[in-house]
N, C-alpha and C positions, 0 to 999 in steps of 0.2 A: 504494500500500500504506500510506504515512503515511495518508492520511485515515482508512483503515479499521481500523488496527489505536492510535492514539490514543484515538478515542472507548471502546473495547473499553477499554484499558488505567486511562481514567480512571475507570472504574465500580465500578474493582476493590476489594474489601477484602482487608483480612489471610487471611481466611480463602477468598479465594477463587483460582482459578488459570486461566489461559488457555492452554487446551485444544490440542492439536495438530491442524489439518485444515484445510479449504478452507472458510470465512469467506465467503458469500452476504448483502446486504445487502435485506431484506425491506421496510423500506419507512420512511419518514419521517412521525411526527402532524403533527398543526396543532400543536404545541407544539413542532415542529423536535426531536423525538425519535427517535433513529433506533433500531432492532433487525437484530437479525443472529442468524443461522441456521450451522450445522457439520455439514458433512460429514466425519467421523472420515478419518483414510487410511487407518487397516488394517482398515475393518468397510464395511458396505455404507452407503448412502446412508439415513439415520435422519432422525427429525422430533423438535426441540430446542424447547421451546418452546410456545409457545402460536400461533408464526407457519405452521404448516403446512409447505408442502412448503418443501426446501430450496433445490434449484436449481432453475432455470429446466425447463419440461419438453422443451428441444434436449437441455438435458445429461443429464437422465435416461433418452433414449429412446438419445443414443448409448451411455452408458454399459452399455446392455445388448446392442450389436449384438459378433457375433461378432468375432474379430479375422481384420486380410486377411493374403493373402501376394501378391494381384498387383501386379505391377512396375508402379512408377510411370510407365505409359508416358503419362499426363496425360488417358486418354482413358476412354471407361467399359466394361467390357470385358463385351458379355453373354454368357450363356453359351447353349450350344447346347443344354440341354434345356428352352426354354421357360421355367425361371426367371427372377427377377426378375435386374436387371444385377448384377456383383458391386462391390461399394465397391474403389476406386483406394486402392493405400497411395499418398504423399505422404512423400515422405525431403529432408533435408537435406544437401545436400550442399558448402554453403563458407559459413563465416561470421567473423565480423571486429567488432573491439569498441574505438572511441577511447575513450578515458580520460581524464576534466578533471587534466591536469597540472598545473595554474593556473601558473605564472613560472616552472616549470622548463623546463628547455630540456631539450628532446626530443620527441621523432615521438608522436602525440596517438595513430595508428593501429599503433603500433610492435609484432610480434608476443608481443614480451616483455612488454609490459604486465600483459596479462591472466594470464599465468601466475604472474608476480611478486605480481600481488596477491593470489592464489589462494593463494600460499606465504607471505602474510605480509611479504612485501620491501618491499613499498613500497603507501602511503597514498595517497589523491587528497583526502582533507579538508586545509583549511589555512584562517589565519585570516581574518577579512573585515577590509578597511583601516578605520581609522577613517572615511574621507570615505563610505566604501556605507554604513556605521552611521547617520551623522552623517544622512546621506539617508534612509535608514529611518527616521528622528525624526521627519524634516520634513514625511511624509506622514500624522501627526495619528491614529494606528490608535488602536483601542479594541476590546480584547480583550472576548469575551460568551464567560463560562464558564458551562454549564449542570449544574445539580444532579438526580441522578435524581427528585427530589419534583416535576420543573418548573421552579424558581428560576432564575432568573438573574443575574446580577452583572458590571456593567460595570469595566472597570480601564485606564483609558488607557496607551498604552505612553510615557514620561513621557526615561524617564533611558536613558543607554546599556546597562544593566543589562539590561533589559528586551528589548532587540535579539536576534536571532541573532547570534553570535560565528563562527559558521565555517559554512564551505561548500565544493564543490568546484567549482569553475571550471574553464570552457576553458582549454587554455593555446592555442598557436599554431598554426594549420592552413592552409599555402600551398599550395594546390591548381595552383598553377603551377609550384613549384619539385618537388613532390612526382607530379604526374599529368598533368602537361602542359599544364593546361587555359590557355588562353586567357586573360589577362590581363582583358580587355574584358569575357570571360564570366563571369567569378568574380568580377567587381566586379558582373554582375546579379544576385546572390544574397547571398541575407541569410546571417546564419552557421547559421542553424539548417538551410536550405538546402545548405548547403558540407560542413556534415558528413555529412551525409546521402549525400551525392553521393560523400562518400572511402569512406564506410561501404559503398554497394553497389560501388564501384571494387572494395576492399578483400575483398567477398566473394565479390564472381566470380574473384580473382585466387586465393583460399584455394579455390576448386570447381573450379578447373585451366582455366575457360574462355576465361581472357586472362594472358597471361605476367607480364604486369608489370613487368619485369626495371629500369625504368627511367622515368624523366617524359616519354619518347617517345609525347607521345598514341596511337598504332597498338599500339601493346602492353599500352593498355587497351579496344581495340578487340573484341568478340565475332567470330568465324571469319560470312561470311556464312552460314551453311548455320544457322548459330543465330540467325540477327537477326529471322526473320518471327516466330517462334517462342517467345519471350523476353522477359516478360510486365513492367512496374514497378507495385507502390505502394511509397509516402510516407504513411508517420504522423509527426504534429509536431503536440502541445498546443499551440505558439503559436507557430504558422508566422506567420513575416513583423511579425511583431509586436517582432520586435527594429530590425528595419530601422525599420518604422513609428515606434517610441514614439523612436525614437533623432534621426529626423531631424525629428521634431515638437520637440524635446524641446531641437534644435541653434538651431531657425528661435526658439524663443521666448527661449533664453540668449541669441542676439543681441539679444534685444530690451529687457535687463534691466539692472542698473544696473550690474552687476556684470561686464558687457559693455563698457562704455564706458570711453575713457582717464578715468586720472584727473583731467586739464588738463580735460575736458567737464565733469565730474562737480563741477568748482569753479565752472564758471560757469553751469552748470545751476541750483546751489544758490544762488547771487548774483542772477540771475536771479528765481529763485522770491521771495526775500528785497524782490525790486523791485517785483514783482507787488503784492504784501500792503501796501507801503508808503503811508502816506496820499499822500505828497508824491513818490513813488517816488523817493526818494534815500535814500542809506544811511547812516549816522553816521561820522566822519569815523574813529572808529577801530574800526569795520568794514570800512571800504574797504584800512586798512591792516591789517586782517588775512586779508582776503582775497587782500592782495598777498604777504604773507607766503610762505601756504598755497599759493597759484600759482609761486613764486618756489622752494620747496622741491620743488612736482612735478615742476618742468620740471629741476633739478637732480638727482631721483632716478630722474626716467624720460629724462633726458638729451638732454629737447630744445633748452634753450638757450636760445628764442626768447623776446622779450619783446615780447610783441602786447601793447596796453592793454586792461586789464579794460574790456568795453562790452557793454551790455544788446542789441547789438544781435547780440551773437555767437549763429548757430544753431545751436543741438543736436539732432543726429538720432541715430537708433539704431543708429549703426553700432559697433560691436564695433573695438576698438584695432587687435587684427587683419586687420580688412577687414572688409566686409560679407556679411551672409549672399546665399549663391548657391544657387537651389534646384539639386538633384544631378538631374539627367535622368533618370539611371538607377532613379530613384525608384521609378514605375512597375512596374518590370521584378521589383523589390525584394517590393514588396508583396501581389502576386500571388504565390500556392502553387504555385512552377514546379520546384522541387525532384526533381519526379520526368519531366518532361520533360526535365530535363537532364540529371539522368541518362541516359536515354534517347536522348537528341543525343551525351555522349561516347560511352556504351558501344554505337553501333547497337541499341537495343533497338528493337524495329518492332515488339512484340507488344502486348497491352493496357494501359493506362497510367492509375493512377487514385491520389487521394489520400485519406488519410480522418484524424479528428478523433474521438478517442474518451478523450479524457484518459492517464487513467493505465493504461488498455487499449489503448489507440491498438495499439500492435506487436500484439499480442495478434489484436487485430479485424484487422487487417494480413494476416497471416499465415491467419486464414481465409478472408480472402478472395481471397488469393493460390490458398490450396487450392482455392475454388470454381471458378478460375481451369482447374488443371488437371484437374480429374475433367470439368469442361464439355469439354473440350475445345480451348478458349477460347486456350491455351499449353502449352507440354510442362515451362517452367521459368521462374519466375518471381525477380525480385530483391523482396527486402523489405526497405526502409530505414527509419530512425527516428532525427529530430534534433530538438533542441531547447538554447536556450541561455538557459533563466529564470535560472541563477545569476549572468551574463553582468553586466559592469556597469553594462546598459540597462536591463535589467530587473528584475535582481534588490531596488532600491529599490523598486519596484511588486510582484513577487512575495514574496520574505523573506518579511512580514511574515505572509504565509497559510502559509505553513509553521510558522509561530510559534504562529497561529490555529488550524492543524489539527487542536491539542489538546484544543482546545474546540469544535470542529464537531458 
């Protein structure tokens, strides 16, 4: 909704107002102009513009079909005078909502959340640290705001000013402590993956299908007489991309300067200082300032040792704390398995599919879930949806398009 309802908002003048209704996006020039089309909510479907029809012609053709009353029995129910089949209604029946707590402590999927926020009790925005700022910097953005005449105008994002200052984040989500899961198993999943998985735990336990009562995996179990039956999708804008960018992102800070003890870092630079020399010796009161500077590290990082400076000491990239180890479970991470595993806790044994549709993702989710049961296909399906861009793997690479989004 940010992407669509910014552009909208920057066009506007004094004199003009943003209209109440369903907002269709018609289409993009070559000059990366976009327009958009309204369908009013209290009037029928109208043509705004010079862009023609509003919505797509799925939406216009159901928007005109009768409304049903047959029971969601998932299947398509013809009728017996030779009529066409009659449309399956599709009901919800358990749903369930985490909430980015970001550092507070408390249950992410806790019933009260949503209610609370509903009533005003409690906020899930809070500030961003300086160090996710600071990393926002680092990645050099350069805002392109466009003018309705065409124009454009470039503006680097420069100073901390310039950054997002708040967001809302995860806060804590132990799917072992909480649902039982297998210790083993919840390390092969990214977070975006893990909430996803508490989220359909969460709403089969709200649709009365699994007790819950406890992190006794078996009481997030589905009854077998529902398992053949009992359909999964998974939407997530950037599944596996937190694991991904996180553990790419671990292997290359080992590799950096800022990775290394200080005591390397001294004779690294001595070292380098040796290389460049005509006569590769160092002036006698470099040597003693280098002994200095060596002499104060090992004092403040409390090694003690007094090895002599020598060109012949080697520097590798190993990180103060040990060497990077790639994680095995790597693999397991980067794959979009989110909705197989759900499907492995809760016995789901019925169709199981993932999908990628941005900021429609659940949306598209959810009708494909319905195709699900009027085929036939399942009698009831889970529909999950996670993501953790604000996270602070990501959020240095994503922020800054939320920033951007005003000028798209």
């Amino acid at each position: 909704m940010l992407y669509i309802l910014f552009p909208i908002l920057d066009n506007l003048t004094t004199s003009q107002s943003l209209s109440v209704g369903t907002y269709f996006l018609n289409g993009i020039d070559s000059k990366w102009v976009r327009s958009y089309s309204r369908v009013p909510l209290d009037s029928e479907p109208e043509v705004v513009g010079k862009s023609g029809m509003l919505a797509p012609p799925i939406v216009l053709r159901l928007a005109k079909r009768d409304s049903v009353s047959t029971p969601a029995t998932g299947m398509l129910a013809a009728s017996g005078d030779g009529k066409a089949p009659t449309r399956v209604a599709c009901v919800i029946t358990g749903t369930s909502a985490g909430l980015p707590l970001g550092d507070d402590k408390g249950d992410v999927f806790n019933p009260s959340n949503l209610q609370a926020l509903v009533e005003g009790k409690m906020q899930c925005i809070r500030p961003i640290s300086g160090t996710l700022r600071a990393a926002m910097l680092d990645k050099n953005v350069v805002q392109l705001k466009k003018y309705p005449g065409g124009e454009t105008e470039r503006f680097p994002v420069s100073s901390d000013k310039d950054v997002i200052k708040v967001a809302a984040q995860l806060g804590t989500l132990d799917l072992n402590d909480s649902y039982g899961v297998p210790e083993g198993l919840a390390q092969t999943m990214d977070i975006a993956a893990q909430v996803a998985v508490a989220a359909g735990l969460e709403a089969l336990k709200s649709a009365g299908l699994v007790s819950g009562k406890s992190n006794d995996p078996k009481e997030w179990k589905l009854p077998e007489q529902y398992c053949d039956t009992t359909g999964v999708v998974y939407a997530s804008s950037f599944p596996a991309m937190d694991a991904a960018v996180g553990e790419v992102m671990r292997f290359l800070q080992s590799k950096t300067v800022g990775a290394q003890s200080a005591e390397r870092l001294v004779f690294t630079l001595r070292n380098r200082l040796l290389r460049v020399s005509p006569d590769r010796q160092l002036a006698d009161d470099d040597e003693a300032a280098f002994a200095r500077l060596l002499s104060r590290v090992r004092e403040v990082e409390g090694g003690g040792r007094s090895s002599p400076v020598s060109d012949d000491v080697s520097v590798s990239s190993t990180a103060s704390t040990g060497p990077y180890e790639f994680d095995r479970k790597f693999l397991f991470r980067v794959l979009v398995l989110g909705n197989a595993q759900l499907a492995q806790l809760a016995g789901c044994r019925g169709p199981n599919t993932q999908t990628n549709a941005a900021c429609a993702g659940t949306t598209q989710a959810i009708g494909m879930a319905q195709d699900m049961l009027i085929s036939g296909r399942a009698q009831r399906v889970v529909v999950v949806a996670g993501d953790n861009g604000s996270g602070g793997t990501l959020l240095p690479w994503l922020g800054e398009l939320l920033q951007l989004g005003q000028y798209y």
